[in-house]
C-alpha positions in Angstrom: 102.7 -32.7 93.1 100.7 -35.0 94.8 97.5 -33.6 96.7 96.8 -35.2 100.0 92.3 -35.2 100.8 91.7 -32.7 103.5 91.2 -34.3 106.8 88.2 -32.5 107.1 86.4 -34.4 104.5 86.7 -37.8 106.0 83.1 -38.9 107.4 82.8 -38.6 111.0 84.4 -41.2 113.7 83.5 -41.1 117.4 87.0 -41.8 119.0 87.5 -43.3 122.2 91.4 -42.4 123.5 92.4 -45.0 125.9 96.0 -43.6 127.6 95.6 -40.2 128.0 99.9 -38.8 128.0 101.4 -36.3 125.7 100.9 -38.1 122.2 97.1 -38.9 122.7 97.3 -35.0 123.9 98.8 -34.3 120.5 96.3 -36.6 118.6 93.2 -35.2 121.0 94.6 -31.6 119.7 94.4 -32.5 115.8 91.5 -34.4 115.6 89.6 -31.4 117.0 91.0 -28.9 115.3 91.3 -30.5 111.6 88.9 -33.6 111.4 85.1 -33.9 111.8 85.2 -36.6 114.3 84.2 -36.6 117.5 86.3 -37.9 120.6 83.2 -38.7 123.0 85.5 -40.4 126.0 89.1 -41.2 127.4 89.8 -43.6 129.7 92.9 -43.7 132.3 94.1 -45.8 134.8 94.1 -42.3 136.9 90.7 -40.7 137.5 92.2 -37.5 137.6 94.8 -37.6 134.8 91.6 -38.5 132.6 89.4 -36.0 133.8 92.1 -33.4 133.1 92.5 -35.1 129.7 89.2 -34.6 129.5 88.8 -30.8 130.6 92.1 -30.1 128.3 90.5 -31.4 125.0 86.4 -30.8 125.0 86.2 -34.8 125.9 82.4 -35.0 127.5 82.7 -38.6 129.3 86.1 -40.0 131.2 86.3 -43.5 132.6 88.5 -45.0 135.2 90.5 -47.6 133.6 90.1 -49.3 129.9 87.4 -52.0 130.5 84.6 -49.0 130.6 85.8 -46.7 127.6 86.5 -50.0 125.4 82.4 -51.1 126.1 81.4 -47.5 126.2 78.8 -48.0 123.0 79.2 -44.0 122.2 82.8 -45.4 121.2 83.8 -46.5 117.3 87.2 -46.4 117.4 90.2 -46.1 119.7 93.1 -44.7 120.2 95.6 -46.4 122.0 98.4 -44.5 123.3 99.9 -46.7 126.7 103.5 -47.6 126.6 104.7 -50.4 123.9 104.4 -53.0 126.5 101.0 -52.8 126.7 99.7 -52.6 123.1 98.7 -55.8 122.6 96.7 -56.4 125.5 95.0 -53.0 124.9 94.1 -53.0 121.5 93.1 -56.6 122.0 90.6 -54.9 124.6 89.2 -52.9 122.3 88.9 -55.3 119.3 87.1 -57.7 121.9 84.8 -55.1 122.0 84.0 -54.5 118.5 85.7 -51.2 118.5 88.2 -50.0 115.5 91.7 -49.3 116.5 94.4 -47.5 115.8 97.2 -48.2 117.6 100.6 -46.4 118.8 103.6 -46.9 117.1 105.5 -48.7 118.0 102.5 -51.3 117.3 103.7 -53.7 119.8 106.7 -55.1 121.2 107.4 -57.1 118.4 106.4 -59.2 115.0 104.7 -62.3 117.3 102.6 -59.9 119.1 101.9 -57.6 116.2 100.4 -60.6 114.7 98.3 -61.4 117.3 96.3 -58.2 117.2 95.6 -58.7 114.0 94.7 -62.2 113.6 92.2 -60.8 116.4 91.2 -58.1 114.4 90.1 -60.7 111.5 88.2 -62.5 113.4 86.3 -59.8 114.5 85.9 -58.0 110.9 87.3 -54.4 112.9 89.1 -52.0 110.8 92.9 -52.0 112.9 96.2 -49.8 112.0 99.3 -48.6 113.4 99.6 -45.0 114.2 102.2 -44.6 112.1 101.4 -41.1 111.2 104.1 -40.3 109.0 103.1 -42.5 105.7 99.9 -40.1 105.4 101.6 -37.4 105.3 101.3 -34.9 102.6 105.0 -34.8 101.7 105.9 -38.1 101.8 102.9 -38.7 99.0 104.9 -36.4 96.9 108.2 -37.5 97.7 106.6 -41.4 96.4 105.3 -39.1 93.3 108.6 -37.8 92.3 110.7 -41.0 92.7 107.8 -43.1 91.0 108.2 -41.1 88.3 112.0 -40.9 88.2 113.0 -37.7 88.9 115.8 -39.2 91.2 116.2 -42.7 89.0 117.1 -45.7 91.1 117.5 -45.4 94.8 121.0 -46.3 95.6 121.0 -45.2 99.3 118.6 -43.3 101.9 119.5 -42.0 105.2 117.6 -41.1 108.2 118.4 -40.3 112.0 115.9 -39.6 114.5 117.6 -38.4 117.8 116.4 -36.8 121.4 117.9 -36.2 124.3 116.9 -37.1 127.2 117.4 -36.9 131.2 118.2 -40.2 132.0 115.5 -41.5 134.6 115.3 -44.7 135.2 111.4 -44.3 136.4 110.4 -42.9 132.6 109.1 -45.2 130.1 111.9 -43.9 127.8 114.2 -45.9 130.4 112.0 -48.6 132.0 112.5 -52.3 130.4 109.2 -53.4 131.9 107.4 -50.8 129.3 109.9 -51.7 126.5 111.9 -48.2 126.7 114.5 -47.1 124.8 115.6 -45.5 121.6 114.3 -48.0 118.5 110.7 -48.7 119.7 109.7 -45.5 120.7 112.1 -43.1 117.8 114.0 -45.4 115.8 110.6 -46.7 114.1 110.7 -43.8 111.9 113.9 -43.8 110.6 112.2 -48.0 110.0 109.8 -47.7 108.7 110.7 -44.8 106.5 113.0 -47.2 105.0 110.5 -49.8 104.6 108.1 -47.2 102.9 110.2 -46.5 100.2 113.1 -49.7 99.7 110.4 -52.2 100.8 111.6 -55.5 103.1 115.2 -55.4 103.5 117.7 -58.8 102.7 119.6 -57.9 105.4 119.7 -56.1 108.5 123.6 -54.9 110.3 123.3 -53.0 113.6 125.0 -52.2 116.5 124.3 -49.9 119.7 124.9 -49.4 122.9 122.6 -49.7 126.3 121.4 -47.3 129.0 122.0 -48.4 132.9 118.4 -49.6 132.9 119.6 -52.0 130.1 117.6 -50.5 127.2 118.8 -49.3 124.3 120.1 -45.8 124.4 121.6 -45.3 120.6 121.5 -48.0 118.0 122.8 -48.0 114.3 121.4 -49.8 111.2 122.1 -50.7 107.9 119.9 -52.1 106.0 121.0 -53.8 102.5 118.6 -53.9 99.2 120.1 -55.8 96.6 123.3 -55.4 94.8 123.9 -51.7 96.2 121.2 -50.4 98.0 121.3 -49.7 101.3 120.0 -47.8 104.2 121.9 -46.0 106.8 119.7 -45.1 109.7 120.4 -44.1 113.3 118.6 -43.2 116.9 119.4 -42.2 120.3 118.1 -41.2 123.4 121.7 -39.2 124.3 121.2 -36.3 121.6 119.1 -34.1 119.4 120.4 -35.0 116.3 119.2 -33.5 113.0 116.3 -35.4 112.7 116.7 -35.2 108.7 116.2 -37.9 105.6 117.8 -38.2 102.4 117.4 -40.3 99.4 119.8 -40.8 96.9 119.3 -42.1 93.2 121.5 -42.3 90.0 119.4 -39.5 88.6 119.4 -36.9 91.7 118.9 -36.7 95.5 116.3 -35.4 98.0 116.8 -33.7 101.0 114.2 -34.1 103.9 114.2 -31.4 106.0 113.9 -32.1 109.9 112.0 -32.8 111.7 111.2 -35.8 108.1 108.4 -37.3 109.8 106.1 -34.5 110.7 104.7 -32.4 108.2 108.0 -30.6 106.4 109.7 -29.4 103.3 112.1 -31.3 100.7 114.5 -30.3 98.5 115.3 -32.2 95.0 119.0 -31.8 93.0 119.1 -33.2 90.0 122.1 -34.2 88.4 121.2 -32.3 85.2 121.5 -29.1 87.9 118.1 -28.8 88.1 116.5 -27.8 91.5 113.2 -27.8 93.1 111.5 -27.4 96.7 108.8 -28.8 97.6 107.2 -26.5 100.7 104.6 -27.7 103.9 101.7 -27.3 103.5 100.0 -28.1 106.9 99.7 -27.6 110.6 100.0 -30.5 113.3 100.2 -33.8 111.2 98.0 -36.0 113.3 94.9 -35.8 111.3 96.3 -37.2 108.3 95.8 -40.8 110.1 92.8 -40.2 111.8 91.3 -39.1 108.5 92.4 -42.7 107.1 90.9 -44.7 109.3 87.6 -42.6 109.0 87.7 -43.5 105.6 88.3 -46.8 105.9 86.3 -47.7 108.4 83.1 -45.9 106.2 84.1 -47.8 103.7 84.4 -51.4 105.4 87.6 -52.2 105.1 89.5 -53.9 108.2 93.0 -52.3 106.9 94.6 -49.4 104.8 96.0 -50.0 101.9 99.0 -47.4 102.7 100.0 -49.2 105.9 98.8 -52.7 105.8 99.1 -54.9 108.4 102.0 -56.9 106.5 103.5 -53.5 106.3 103.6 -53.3 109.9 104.6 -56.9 110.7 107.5 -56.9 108.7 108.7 -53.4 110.4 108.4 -55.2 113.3 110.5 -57.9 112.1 113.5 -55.7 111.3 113.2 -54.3 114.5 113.1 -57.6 116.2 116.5 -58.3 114.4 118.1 -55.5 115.4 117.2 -55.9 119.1 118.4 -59.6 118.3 121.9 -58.4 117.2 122.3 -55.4 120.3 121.3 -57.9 122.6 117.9 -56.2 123.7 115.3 -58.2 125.7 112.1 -56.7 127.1 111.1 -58.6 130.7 107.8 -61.0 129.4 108.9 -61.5 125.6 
């Protein structure tokens, strides 16, 4: 099966994290532990949430608010981790800068806006991604290995939910329209782009779902449509932990994704000749896996990865934008 580099043989990166919540926590944790870059500063709107960041995760320089840590010259790359409302402005901060970025998925509110960060990011010649840490993953590179070489034949349909519950409060994120809350932007986008990753740009998009007081989107359906008879059938909701699993299913065979599918997990492949195969984890955290890739690319010169170009992310975005189109979902500012 496919072998995945080791994080820790990426060339160092000095990371600045600008955000400092529970996923830059998460990405703070793997970096340290798995990579060999450094993360030199964080940068908060609240002085003391930073300098708690900081304390938490080895960080040797906080800044009060994102001007500082994005002109802080220590700084190669950031991190952003705010809410999806304010992903453009912030990683056009940072690429005004000069600095790399890797941005939080969702990337942005949507396609227009995606776009705009990297038309930026050509101009200035930086190396920009989404943090979509799930296509670096060592098990989805086998899973493309398998089904690349037919194990599975052709894809008829794949599957994917990605579900949490959730206290409903309208002051979270999760539930605030001003910081486009809700379930697709913020858990949906796996289910998404998993789909994307391995069916490519749907031909058309079917969804329904159903709002939250706040008027976000609290569960959402989707079928996507490939074709003559492919589809994908993906859900997400804020109202439930649901299995959080993926399947794919071909002509030849099917694989099971085992939950959580878009952190680091095992898969199981029936064929239909009755042969059967696992394929087991193989690594902590999951994290790395990105931060490694844009080490490398950034060494290397390029402005964008070839596993998760900046089409690729665009036209997620796109699909999402259409099914926010068809449940009726506005963000305040759009």
């Amino acid at each position: 099966m496919a072998r995945i580099e080791d994080p820790r043989t990426a060339p160092p990166l000095r990371w600045g994290i600008l955000g400092a919540g529970n996923i830059a926590g998460e990405f703070a944790d793997a970096v340290n532990a798995h990579t060999r870059a450094q993360l030199v500063a964080v940068g908060s709107r609240n002085r003391d949430r930073s300098e708690r960041f900081a304390t938490a995760h080895g960080i040797p320089t906080t800044h009060h608010g994102y001007l500082d840590l994005v002109e802080d010259p220590q700084v190669d790359a950031v991190y952003v981790a705010t809410p999806h409302s304010e992903h453009r402005e912030h990683a056009l901060l940072a690429i005004a800068a000069g600095k790399h970025v890797l941005v939080e998925k969702s990337f942005t509110r949507n396609a227009g806006e995606a776009e705009h960060v990297f038309a930026a990011a050509k101009t200035a010649g930086v190396f920009a991604m989404e943090a979509m840490w799930t296509r670096f993953l060592p098990h989805v590179a086998a899973l493309h290995q398998l089904i690349d070489a037919g194990e599975i034949g052709e894809i008829v349909n794949l599957s994917a939910d990605h579900g949490q519950w959730f206290a409903f409060n309208p002051k979270s994120r999760l539930f605030d329209p001003a910081l486009a809350g809700g379930a697709l932007l913020d858990l949906g986008v796996y289910p998404v782009s998993f789909a994307h990753d391995f069916l490519g740009v749907p031909d058309a998009v079917h969804a329904t779902g159903a709002l939250t007081e706040t008027g976000v989107d609290g569960q959402v359906s989707i079928v996507l449509s490939y074709g003559a008879r492919t589809q994908a059938t993906l859900s997400t909701t804020l109202w439930a932990k649901t299995p959080t699993m993926a399947s794919i299913s071909g002509t030849e065979g099917f694989v099971t994704v085992a939950g959580n599918f878009h952190t680091p997990t095992s898969f199981r492949v029936q064929r239909t000749d009755g042969r059967v195969w696992t394929f087991d984890n193989p690594s902590p955290r999951g994290l790395q896996f990105e931060a490694a890739e844009v080490a490398r690319r950034v060494a290397a010169g390029d402005t964008e990865s070839p596993r998760l170009t900046w089409a690729n992310t665009v036209e997620v975005m796109r699909t999402l934008d259409e099914v926010r189109a068809q449940i009726g979902l506005v963000y305040p500012g759009e």
